[in-house]
N, C-alpha and C positions, 0 to 999 in steps of 0.2 A: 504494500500500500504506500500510496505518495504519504511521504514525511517532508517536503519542501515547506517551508516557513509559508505561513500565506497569512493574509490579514483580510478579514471580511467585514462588510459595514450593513448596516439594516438602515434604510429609512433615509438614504443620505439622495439633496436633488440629484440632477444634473451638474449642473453648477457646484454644489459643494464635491462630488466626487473625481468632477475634474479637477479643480484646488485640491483635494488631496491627494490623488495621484501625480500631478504636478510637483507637489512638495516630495510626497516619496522618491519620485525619478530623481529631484535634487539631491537626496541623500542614498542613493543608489539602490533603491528599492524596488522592486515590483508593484506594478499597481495591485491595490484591492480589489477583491473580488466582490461582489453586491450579492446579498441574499435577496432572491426574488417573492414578491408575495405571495406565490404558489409553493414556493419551499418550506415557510412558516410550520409546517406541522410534521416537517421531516427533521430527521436526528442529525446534528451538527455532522458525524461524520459520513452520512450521505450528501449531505449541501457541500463539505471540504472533498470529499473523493470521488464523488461522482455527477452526474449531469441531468439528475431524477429529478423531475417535479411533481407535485400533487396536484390535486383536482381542488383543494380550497384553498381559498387564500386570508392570510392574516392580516387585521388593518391592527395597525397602532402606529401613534404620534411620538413614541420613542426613537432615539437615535442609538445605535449601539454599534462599536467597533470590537471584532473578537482577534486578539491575538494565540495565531493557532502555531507551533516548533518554533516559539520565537525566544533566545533565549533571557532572563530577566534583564540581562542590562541593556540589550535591544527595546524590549516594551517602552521603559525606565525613557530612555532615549527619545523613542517615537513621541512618549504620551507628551513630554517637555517639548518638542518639537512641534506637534499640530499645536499645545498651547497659545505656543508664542506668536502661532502663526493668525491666532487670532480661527479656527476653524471651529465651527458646531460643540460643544460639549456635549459628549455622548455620553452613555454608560461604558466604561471600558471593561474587557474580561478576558480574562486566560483560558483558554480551552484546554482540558484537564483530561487525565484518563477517563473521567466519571462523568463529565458534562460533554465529552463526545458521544454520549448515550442518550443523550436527552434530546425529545424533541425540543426544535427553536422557540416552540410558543409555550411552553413549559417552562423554561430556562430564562426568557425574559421575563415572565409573569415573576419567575422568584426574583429577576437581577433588580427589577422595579423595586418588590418592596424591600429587599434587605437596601436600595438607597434609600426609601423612603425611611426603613427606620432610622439608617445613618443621619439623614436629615434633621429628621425630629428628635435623636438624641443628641444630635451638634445642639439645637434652638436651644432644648429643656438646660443644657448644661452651661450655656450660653447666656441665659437669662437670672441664671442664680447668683 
């Protein structure tokens, strides 16, 4: 099975995915690959290794960038990188032994709320 580093994005225009393959080429990248709305209910490593689509599609207003064989001081790197570049803030994620098993619309349902509790436990700790 392909193990090449690859970086996939959910929810990203036209426009922002051209600026971020733009900035990747700048740092000797490969473009991202886009998760299609028909993929949403297939398992990360069908959407990374093969070219399957399903028959429904998932709508949601999150952005999500997954970094899949990249190694941590690459991520480290990228994530300071789109920062600066001023691109979309996304949810970012490491695709893991365990969450290449998981369908995509699963896996963002959880990556929402564990930000969302981060969220709210930055406010609550923040306001004391």
């Amino acid at each position: 099975m392909d193990k090449e580093p690859k970086l996939l994005v959910w929810n990203y225009t036209l426009e922002e995915k051209e600026r971020l393959d733009n900035l990747l080429k700048g740092v000797g990248a490969p473009p991202a690959a886009s998760i299609d709305s028909n993929q949403g209910h297939l398992s990360l490593r069908d959407i990374i290794h093969t070219n399957v689509h399903g028959e429904d599609h998932l709508e949601s207003k999150e952005t999500v960038i997954f970094f899949y064989n990249i190694p941590q001081k690459g991520v480290i790197f990228l994530i300071n990188t789109f920062k600066q570049a001023g691109l979309p803030q996304p949810i970012y994620a490491v695709v893991t032994e365990h969450s290449i098993e998981w369908p995509f619309s699963k896996l963002l349902n959880h990556l929402v709320s564990e930000r969302d509790n981060a969220e709210k436990s930055t406010d609550q700790s923040g306001g004391e």
